[in-house]
C-alpha positions as CSV (number, residue, x, y, z in Angstrom):
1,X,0.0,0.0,0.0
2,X,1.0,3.3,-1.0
3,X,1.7,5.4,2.1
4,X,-0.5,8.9,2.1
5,X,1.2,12.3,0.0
6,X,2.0,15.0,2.6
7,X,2.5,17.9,-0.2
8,X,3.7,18.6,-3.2
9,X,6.3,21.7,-3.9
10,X,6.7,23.1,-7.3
11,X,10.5,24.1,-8.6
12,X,10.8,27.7,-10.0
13,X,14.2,28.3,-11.9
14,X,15.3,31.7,-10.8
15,X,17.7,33.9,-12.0
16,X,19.3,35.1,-7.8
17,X,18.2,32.3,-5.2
18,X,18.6,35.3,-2.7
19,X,16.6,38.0,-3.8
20,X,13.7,35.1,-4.7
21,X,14.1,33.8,-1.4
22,X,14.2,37.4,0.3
23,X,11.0,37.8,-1.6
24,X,9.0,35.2,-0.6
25,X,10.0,35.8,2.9
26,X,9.0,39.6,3.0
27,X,6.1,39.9,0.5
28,X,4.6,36.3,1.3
29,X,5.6,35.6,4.7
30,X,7.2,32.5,4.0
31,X,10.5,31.0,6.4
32,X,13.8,30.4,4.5
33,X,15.5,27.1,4.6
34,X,18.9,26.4,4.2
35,X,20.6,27.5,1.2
36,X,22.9,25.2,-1.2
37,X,26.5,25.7,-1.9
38,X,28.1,29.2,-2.0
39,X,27.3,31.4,-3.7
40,X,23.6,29.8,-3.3
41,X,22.1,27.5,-6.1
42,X,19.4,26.3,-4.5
43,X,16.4,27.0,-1.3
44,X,13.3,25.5,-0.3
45,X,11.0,28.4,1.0
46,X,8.0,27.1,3.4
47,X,4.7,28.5,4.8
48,X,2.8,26.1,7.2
49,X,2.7,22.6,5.0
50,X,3.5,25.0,1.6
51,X,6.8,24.4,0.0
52,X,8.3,26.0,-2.9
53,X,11.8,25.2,-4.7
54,X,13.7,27.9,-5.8
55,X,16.7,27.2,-8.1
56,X,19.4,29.0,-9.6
57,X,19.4,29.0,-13.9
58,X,22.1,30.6,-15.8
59,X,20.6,30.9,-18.8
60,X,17.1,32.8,-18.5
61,X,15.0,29.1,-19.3
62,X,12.0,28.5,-17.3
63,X,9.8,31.2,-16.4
64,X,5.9,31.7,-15.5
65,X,3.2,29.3,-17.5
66,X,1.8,33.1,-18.2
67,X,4.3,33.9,-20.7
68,X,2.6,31.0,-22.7
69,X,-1.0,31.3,-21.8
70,X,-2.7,34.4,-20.8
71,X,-4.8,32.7,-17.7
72,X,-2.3,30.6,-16.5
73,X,-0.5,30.9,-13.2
74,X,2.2,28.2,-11.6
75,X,1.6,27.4,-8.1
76,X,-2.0,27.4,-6.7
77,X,-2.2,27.7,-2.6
78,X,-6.0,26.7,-1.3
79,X,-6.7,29.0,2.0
80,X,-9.2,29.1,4.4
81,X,-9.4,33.0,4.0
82,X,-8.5,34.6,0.6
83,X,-9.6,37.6,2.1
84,X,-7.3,37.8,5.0
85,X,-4.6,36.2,2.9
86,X,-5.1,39.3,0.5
87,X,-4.9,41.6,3.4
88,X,-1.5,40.2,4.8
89,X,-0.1,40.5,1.4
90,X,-1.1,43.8,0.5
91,X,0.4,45.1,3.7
92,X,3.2,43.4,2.4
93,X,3.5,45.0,-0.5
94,X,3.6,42.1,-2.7
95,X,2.5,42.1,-6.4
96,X,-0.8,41.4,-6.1
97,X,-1.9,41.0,-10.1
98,X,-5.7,40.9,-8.9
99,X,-8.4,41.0,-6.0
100,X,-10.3,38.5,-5.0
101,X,-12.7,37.3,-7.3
102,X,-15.8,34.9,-7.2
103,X,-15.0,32.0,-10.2
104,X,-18.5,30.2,-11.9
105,X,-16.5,27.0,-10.6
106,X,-17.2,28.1,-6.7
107,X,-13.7,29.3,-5.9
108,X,-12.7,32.6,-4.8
109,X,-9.2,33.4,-5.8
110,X,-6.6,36.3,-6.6
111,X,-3.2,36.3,-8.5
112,X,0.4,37.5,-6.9
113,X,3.9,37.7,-9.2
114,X,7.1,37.0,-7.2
115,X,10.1,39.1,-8.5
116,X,11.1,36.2,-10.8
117,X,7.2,36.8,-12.8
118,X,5.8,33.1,-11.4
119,X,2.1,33.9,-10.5
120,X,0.8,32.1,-7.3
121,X,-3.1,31.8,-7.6
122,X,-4.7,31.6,-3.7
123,X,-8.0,30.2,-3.2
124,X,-10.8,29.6,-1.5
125,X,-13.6,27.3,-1.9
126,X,-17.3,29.0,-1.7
127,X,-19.5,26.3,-0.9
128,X,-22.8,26.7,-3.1
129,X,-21.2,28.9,-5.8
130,X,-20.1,27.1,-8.3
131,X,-22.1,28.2,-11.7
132,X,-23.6,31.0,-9.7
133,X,-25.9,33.5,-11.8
134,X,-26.0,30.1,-14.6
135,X,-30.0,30.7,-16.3
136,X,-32.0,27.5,-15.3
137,X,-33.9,25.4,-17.9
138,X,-37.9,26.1,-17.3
């Protein structure tokens, strides 16, 4: 039997470990972990059970999903408040791309760009919203 996933932590290739790192620690609130080699190639940021990898490229590859695809982010985060999770980052003075924003599939979420351009969507799940305002068949 297969033991239970804890998490999962997506890798963004960065172009400074650092000032990613520094980031996500100052706009977002997350803890950094130990960096890798001098000068640093690699750091695992953490918020509660949310992990990020954050990785040192040379050569500008990688890079947000949005570059390719206009609604697109790389990392979503479910919350129990987006609200107050908006709130904290605003005060922050992270790069919040939107509000929050009820979706037709029941979630309420909002968009924020880390200094590398990968978005991380937050949401919220809205019990009884999904296909709100949808015209019903008489």
């Amino acid at each position: 039997m297969l033991s239970k996933p804890e998490g999962i932590a997506p890798l963004f290739l960065v172009e400074d470990v650092v000032r990613a790192a520094e980031y996500y620690r100052d706009k977002l609130g997350f803890e950094i972990g130990t960096y890798f080699l001098d000068p640093p190639v690699f750091v695992i940021v953490r918020r509660d059970k949310i992990a990020i990898m954050l990785s040192w490229t040379d050569c500008a590859h990688g890079g947000s999903n949005s570059k390719w695809k206009t609604e697109s982010f790389d990392a979503y985060i479910w919350v129990d408040s987006v609200g107050d999770v908006h709130t904290q980052l605003t005060t922050r003075h992270a790069d919040v791309v939107s509000d929050p924003q009820l979706k037709s599939y029941g979630m309420k979420e909002f968009d924020v760009r880390d200094a590398d351009g990968y978005v991380i969507r937050f949401g919220e799940d809205v019990p009884g919203s999904a296909n709100a305002g949808r015209c019903e068949e008489a």
